[in-house]
C-alpha positions as CSV (number, residue, x, y, z in Angstrom):
1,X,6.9,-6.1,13.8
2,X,5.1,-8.0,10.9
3,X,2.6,-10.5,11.5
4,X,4.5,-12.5,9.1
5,X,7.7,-12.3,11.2
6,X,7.4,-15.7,13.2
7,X,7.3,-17.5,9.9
8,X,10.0,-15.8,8.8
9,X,12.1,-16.4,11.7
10,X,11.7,-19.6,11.0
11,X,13.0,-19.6,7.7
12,X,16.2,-18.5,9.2
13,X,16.7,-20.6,11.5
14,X,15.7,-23.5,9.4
15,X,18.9,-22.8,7.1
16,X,17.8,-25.1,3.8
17,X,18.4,-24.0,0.5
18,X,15.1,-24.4,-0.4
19,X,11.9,-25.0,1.9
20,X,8.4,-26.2,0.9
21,X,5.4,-25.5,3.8
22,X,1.8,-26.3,3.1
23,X,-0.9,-24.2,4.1
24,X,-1.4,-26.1,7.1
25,X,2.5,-26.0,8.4
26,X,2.4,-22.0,7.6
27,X,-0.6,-21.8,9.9
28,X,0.9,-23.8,12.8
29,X,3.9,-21.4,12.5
30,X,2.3,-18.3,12.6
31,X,-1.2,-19.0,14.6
32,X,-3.6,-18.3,11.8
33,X,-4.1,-18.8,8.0
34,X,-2.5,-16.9,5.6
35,X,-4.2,-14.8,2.8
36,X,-4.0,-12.4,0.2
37,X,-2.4,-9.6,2.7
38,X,0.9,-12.2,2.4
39,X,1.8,-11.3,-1.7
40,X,2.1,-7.8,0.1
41,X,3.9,-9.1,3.0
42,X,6.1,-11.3,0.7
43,X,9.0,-8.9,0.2
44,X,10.1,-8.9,4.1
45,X,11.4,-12.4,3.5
46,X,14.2,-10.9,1.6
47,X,15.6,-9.4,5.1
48,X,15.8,-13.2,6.2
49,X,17.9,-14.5,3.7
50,X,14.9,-16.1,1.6
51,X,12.5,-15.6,-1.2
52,X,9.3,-16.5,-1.7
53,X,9.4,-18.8,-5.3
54,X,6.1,-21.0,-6.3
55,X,2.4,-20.6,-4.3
56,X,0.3,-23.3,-5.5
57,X,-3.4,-22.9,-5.0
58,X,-4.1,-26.2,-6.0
59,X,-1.3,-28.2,-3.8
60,X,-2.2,-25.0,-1.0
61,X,1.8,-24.7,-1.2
62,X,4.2,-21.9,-0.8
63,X,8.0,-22.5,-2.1
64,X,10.8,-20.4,-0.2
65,X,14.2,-20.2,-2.2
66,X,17.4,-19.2,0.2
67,X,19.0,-15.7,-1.4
């Protein structure tokens, strides 16, 4: 199982054609901040029906676009 998995999870369940977390919301989800290990991680969103689009650094931001 990923670490990424819960958030993911919730992406599926959430069922929005598009979904914009902060850093913050991501963090509650998953119990700990994300980091540079998630652009690897990325690609298992695909087996959850979503993609990750936009990560903003500046607005702390990640986009998820429904496949």
């Amino acid at each position: 199982m990923s670490k990424y998995e819960p958030l993911w999870r919730y992406l599926k369940e959430n069922k929005k054609d598009s979904c914009k977390l902060s850093y913050e919301e991501i963090k509650n989800i998953l119990g700990f901040d994300i980091d540079h290990s998630f652009l690897t991680y990325k690609k298992e969103s695909k087996e959850y029906g979503y993609e990750v689009g936009k990560i903003s650094m500046k607005e702390k931001t990640v986009m998820f676009n429904k496949i």
